[in-house]
C-alpha positions in Angstrom: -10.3 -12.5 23.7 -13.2 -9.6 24.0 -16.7 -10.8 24.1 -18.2 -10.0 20.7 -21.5 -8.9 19.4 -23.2 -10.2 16.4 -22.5 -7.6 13.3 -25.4 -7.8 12.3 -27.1 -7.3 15.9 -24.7 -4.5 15.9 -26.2 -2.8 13.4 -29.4 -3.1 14.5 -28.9 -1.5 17.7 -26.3 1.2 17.2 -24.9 3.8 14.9 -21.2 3.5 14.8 -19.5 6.4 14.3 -15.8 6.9 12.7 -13.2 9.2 12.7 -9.8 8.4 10.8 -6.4 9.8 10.8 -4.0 9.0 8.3 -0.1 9.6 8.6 1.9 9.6 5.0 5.5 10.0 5.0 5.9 12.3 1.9 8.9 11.6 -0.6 11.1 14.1 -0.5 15.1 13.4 -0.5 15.7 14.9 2.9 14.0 15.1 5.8 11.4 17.5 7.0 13.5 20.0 9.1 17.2 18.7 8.3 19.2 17.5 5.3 19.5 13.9 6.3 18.4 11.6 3.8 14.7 10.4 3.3 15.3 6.7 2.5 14.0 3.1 3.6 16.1 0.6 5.4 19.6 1.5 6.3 21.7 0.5 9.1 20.1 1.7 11.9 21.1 5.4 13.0 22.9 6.1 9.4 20.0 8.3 7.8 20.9 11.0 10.7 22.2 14.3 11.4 22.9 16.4 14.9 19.3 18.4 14.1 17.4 14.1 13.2 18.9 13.7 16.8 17.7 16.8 18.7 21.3 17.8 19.8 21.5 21.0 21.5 22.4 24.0 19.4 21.2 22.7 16.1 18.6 24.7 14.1 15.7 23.1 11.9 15.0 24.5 8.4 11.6 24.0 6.6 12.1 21.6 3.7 9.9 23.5 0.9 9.4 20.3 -0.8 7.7 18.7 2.0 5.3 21.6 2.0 4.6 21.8 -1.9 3.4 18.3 -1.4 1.4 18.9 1.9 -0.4 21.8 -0.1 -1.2 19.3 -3.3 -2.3 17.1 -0.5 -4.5 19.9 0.4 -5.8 20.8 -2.9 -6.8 17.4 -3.8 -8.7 17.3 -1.0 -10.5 19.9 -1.6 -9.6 21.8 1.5 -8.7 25.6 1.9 -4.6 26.5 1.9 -3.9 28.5 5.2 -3.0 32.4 4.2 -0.6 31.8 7.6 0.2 28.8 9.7 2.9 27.7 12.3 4.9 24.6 13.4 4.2 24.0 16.9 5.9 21.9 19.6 4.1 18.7 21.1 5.9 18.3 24.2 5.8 14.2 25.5 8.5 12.0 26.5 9.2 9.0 24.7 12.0 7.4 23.8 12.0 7.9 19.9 11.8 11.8 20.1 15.4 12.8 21.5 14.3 16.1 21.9 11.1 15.3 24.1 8.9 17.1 21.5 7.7 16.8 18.3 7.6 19.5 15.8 3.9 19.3 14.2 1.1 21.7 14.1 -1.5 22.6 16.2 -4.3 24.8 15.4 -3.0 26.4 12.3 -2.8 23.1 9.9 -1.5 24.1 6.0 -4.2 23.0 4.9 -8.3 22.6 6.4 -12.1 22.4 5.9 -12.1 19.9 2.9 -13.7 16.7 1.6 -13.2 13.4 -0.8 -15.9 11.3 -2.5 -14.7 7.4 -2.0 -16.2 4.9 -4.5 -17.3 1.8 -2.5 -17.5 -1.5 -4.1 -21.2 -0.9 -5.5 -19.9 1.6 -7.4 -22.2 3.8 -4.8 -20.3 7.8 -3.6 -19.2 8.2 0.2 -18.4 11.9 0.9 -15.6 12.1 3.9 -15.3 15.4 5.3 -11.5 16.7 6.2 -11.1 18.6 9.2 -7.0 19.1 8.6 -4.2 18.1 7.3 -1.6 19.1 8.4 2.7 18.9 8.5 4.5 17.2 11.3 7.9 15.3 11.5 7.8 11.5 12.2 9.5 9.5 15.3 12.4 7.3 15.7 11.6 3.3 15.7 11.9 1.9 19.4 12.3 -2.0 19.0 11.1 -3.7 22.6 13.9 -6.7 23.0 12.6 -9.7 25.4 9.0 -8.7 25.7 6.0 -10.3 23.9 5.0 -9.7 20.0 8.1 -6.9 19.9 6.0 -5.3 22.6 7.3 -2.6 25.5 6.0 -5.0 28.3 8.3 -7.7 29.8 10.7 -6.3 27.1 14.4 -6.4 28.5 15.7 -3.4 27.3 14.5 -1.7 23.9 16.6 -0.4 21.0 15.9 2.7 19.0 16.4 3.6 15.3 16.6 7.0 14.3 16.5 7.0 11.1 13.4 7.8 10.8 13.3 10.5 13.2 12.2 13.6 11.2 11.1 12.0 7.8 8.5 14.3 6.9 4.4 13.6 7.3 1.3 14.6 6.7 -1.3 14.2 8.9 -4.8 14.1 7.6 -7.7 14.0 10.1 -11.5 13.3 9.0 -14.8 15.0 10.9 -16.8 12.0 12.3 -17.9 9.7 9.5 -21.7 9.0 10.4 -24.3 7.4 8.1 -21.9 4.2 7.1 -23.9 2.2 8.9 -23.2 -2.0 8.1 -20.6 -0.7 5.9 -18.7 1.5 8.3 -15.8 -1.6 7.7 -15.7 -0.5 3.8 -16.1 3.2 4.0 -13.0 3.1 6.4 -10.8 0.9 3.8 -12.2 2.5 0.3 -11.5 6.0 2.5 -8.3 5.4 3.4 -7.3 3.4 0.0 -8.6 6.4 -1.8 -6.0 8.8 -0.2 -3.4 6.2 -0.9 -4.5 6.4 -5.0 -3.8 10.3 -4.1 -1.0 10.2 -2.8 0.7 7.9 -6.1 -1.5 10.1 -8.5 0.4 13.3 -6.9 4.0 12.1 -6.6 3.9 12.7 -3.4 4.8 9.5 -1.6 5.3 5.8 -3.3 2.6 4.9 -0.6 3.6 1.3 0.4 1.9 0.3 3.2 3.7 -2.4 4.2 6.7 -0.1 4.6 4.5 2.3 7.2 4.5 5.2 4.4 0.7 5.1 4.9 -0.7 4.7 8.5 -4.0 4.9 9.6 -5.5 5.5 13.4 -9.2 4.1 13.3 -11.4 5.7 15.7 -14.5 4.1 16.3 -17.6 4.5 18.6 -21.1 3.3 19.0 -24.1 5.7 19.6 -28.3 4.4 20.0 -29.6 6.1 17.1 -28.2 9.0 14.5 -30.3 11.6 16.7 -28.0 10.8 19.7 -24.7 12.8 20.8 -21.6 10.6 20.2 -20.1 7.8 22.1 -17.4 6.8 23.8 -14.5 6.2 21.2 -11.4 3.9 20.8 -8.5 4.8 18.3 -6.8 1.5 17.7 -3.4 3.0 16.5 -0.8 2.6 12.9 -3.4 0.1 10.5 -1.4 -0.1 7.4 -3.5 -2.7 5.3 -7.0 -2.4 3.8 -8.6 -5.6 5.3 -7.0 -4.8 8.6 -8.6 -1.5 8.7 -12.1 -2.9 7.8 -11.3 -5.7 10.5 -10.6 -3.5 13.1 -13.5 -1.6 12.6 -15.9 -4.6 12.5 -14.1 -5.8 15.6 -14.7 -2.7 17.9 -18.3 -2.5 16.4 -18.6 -5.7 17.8 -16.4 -5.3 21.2 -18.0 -2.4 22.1 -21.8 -3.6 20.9 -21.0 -6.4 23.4 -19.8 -4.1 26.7 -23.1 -1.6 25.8 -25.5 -4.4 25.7 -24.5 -5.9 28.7 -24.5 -2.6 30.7 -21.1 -1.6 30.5 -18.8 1.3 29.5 -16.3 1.9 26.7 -13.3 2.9 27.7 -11.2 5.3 26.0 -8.4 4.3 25.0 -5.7 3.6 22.4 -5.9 -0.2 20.9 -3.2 -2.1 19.3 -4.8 -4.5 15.8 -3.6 -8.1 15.5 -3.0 -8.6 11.7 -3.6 -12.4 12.0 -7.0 -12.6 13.5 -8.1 -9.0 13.1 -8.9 -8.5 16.8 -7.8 -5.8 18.6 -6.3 -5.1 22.6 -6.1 -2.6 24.7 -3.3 0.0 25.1 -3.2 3.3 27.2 -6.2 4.9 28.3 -6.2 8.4 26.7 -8.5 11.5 27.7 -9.2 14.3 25.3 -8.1 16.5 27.4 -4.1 15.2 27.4 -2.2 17.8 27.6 0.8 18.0 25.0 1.0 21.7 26.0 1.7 22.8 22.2 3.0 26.3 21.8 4.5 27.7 18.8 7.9 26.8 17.6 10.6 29.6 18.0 13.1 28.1 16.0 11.0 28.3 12.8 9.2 31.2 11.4 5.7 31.4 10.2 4.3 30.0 6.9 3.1 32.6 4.1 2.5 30.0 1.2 1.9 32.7 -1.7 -1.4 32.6 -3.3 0.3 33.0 -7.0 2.1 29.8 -5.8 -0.8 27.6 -4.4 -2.9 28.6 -7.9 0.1 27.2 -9.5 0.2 24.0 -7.6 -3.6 23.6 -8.0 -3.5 23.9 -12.0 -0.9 21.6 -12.1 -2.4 18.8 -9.9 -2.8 15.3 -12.2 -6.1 13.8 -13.0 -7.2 12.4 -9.5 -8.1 8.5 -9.2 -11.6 8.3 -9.0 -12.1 10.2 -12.2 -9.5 8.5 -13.8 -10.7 4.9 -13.1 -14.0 5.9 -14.7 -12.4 7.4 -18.0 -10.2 3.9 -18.0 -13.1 2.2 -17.5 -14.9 3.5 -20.7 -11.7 3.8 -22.9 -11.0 -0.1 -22.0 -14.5 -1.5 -22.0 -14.0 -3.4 -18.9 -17.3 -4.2 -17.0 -17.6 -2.7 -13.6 -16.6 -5.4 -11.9 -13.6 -6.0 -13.8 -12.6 -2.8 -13.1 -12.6 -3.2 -9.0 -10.8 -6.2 -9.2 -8.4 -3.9 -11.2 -8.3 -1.6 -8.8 -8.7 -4.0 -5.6 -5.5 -6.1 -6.9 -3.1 -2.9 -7.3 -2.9 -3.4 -10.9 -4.4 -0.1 -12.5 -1.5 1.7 -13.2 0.7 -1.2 -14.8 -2.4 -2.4 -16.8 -2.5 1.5 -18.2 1.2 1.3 -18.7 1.2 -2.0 -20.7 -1.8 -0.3 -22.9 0.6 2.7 -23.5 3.2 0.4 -24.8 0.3 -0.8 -27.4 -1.4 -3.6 -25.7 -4.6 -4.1 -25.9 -7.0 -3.7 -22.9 -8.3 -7.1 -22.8 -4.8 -8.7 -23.1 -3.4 -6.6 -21.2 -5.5 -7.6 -17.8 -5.7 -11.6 -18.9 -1.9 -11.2 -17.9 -1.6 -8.9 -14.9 -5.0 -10.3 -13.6 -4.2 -13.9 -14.6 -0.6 -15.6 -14.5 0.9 -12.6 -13.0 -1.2 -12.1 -10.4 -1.4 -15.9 -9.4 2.6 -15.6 -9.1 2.3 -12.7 -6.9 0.1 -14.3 -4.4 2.0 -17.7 -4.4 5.1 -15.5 -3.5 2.9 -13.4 -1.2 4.3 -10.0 -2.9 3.1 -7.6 -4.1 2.0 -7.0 -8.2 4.2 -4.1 -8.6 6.6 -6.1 -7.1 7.1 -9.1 -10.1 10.3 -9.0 -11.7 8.3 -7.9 -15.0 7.8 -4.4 -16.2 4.5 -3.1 -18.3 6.5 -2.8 -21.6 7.8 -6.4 -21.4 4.0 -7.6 -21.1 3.7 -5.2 -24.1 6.2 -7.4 -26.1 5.5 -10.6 -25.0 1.6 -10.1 -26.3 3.4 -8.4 -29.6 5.1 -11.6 -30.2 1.8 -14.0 -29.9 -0.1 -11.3 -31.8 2.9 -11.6 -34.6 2.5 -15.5 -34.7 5.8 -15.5 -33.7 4.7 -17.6 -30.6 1.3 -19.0 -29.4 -0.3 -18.8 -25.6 1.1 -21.9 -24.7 4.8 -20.9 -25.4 3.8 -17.5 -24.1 3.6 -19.0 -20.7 7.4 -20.6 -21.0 8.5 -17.1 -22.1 7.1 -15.4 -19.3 8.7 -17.9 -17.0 11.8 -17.3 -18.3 11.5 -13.4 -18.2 10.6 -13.8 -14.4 13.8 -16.0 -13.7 16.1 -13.6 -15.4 17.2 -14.4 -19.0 16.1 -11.5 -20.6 13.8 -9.6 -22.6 10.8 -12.0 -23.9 12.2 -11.8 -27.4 15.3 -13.1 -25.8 14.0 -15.6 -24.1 12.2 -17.0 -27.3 15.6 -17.0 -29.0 17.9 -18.2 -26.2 14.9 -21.1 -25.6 13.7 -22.0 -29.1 10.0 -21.3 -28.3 9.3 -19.6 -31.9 6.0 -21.1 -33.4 7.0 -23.8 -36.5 5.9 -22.0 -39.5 7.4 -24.3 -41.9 5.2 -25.6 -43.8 7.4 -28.5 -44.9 8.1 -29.3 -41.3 4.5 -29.1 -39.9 3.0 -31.6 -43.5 5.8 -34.4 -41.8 4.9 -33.9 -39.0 0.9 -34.3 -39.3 1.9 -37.4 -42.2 3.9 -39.0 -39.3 0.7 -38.8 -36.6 -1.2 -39.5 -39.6 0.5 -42.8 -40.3 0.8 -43.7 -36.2 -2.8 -43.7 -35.7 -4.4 -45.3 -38.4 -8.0 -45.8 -36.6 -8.2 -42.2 -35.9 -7.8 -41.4 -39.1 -10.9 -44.0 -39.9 -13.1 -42.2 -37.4 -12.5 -39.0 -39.2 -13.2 -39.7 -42.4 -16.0 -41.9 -40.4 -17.3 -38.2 -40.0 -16.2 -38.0 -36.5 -14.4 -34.8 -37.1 -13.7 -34.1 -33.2 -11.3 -37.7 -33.2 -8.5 -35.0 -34.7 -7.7 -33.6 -31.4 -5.9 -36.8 -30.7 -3.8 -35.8 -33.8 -3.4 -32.7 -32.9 -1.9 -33.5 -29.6 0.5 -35.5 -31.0 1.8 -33.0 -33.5 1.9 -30.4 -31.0 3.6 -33.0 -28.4 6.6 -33.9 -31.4 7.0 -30.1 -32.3 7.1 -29.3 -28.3 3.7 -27.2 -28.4 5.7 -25.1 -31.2 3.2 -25.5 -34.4 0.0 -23.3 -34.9 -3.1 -25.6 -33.6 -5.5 -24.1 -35.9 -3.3 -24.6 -39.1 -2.3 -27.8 -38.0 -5.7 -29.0 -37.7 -6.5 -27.7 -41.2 -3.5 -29.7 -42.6 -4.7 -33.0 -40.9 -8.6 -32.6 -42.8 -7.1 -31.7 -45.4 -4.4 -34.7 -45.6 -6.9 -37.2 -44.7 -9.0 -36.1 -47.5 -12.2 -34.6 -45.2 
């Protein structure tokens, strides 16, 4: 384990420095330059074609999907749409690129010079600049068979998948971040969960991390004061959590913090992040001046995206995150806080959802905030994930709102909606959890708690009103938590003659 630096002695006596690239795989049907399909999972080596495995003789062809979304990408960020760019090759050998090069782009990007404002938790504005973002075709997945952690060294022999050999990316890479200071950790998550908002907002990608759709390369250095040129970085390589990308940038704050103040040099270098302890350890040392030997690609011509087109793309582009969350936040009332926990817990868009299908805000977030979201971490899934759509929520509130059933029985109907049975209205019907609204039924009732707790009844005509909660437990325990509390209570003062 690295020596480590106190953060906040790290902060004190450096400026850290960021740079962030962030790879989305965009959701097209096929890939980038073939027509294999663009899907998750799959035997391995399925999702391929003689072009996804660099055969010789086969010809790539542009998918114009992939760059439709790479220019929303663009627009969203604010960034200008090249007039004119090229594919490029980047010539390395490695294991998951049969054809020993990968078709990207080099110094004509689709889309450049841009920025995005990133809300931190305070509610306080962090501008990122973009240098580029630009389109490139992902790798094949090696798995290392033998080694240790999955990892290339020791391994026995590796296997490779390539079904993800040509999915189509975006590659958006930031200027150096400076003035973050302590909360370089946060601007680096809020940054990079800000372009994953984006990307849903656009269409562009589903954006689930924990699938790799969205992967981040944290660079990170350390310099004496903001006045000082820039340190040596490290670029700890494909973060695809929040708290792992603020952990890995606290972590090399601190690492490095700890090699400057005892003398020492950074190295740079690529670093691998440990999810379960957030630490990070070294991986290849790596020069700026590598030499991928890009030159353009021959097999694809140049890209004229027409201007009437990009206008066209750029009127249609959705109402982006950040100004959304704040017209929510209004419409819905929801303090500030409640509205980052919103957003912090992924439950934004299915909270909106269930309000569409005539929910009201509040009641809407007690259930994806509350029981919903207690599931989803017991089950360590994701919210979007529960077995439960918006417009069921939208029901099941409908039906306590009726009177057709109260929280209580809410909570069995839910249940049952999770496990299968049905719709909640089906549930209530196939279960018998409709509220007792007979009037008939519910006087027995209360006249047979009545009559089986005599000195109850003497302490409330004794003007200890509060001793009829202990009959209205037991009306509610003989009609199964079915009867309305509140009228049952009035039928018990009433029927003791208080």
């Amino acid at each position: 384990m690295s020596e480590l630096m106190d953060y906040e002695q790290v902060v004190k006596n450096y400026d850290p420095v960021l740079g962030i690239e962030v790879h989305v795989e965009l959701g097209t049907k096929t890939k980038m330059f073939d027509a294999a399909p663009n899907a998750f999972g799959g035997d391995p080596n399925t999702f391929v074609t003689p072009v996804s495995l660099g055969l010789p003789g086969c010809l790539p062809v542009v998918n114009k999907r992939a760059v439709e979304y790479a220019i929303k990408i663009g627009l969203a960020l604010n960034c200008e749409i090249a007039e004119y760019c090229r594919f490029a090759r980047k010539n390395y050998f490695y294991p998951d690129l049969t054809k020993a090069f990968q078709t990207s782009q080099s110094d004509e990007p689709i889309a450049h010079d841009g920025y995005v404002d990133v809300e931190l938790e305070d509610g306080t504005m962090f501008r990122v600049e973009i240098e580029r973002a630009h389109m490139e075709e992902d790798a094949g997945k090696n798995t290392h068979v033998g080694g240790a952690d999955g990892r290339i060294h020791g391994a026995d022999y590796s296997l490779v998948d390539y079904n993800r050999a040509g999915v189509p990316l975006v590659e958006i890479v930031t200027r150096p971040i400076t003035g973050a200071g302590e909360r370089a950790p946060e601007v680096a998550a809020a940054y990079v969960q800000t372009l994953r908002d984006i990307f849903r907002a656009l269409g562009v990608s589903e954006a689930r991390m924990e699938r790799g759709n969205v992967r981040a390369d944290i660079n990170v250095s350390l310099r004496d004061t903001p006045d000082s040129p820039l340190g040596v970085r490290s670029e700890t390589k494909n973060v695809n959590s929040f708290r792992g990308i603020a952990s890995a940038v606290r972590f090399e704050m601190q690492r490095q913090g700890a090699i400057l103040a005892a003398g020492g040099t950074v190295v740079q270098e690529t670093r691998h992040f440990h999810e379960e302890d957030g630490s990070t350890s070294a991986g290849r040392e790596k020069s700026d001046a590598e030499d991928y030997r890009y030159f353009p690609e021959p097999d694809l011509v140049p890209l004229v995206p027409a201007r009437e087109w990009v206008e066209e793309l750029r009127a249609a582009l959705p109402e982006l995150p950040v100004a959304k969350r704040r017209r929510l936040r209004e419409e819905w009332g929801y303090a500030d806080k409640e509205m980052r926990d919103v957003v912090n817990a992924g439950a934004l868009e299915l909270i909106e959802a269930t309000v569409k299908a005539g929910t009201e805000p509040g009641a809407a977030r007690k259930w994806w905030m509350g029981e919903l979201s207690r599931r989803a971490k017991e089950n360590e899934s994701a919210l979007e994930d529960m077995p439960i759509t918006p417009a069921q929520i939208a029901e099941l509130q409908g039906l306590i709102d009726s009177g057709r059933i109260n929280d209580k029985l809410a909570r069995q109907v839910l249940e049952g909606v999770l496990m299968g049975e049905g719709s909640p209205t089906e549930v209530v019907e196939a279960r018998g959890l409709e509220v007792v609204s007979d009037e008939d039924a519910l006087r027995v009732a209360v006249q047979e708690a009545i009559d089986a707790n005599p000195a109850v009844v003497e302490k409330i005509r004794g003007g200890k009103v509060q001793a009829s909660g202990a009959l209205v437990g037991a009306v509610m325990k003989a009609t199964r938590g079915q009867a309305d509390a509140a009228r049952v209570r009035e039928l018990i003062m009433e029927m003791v003659g208080v």
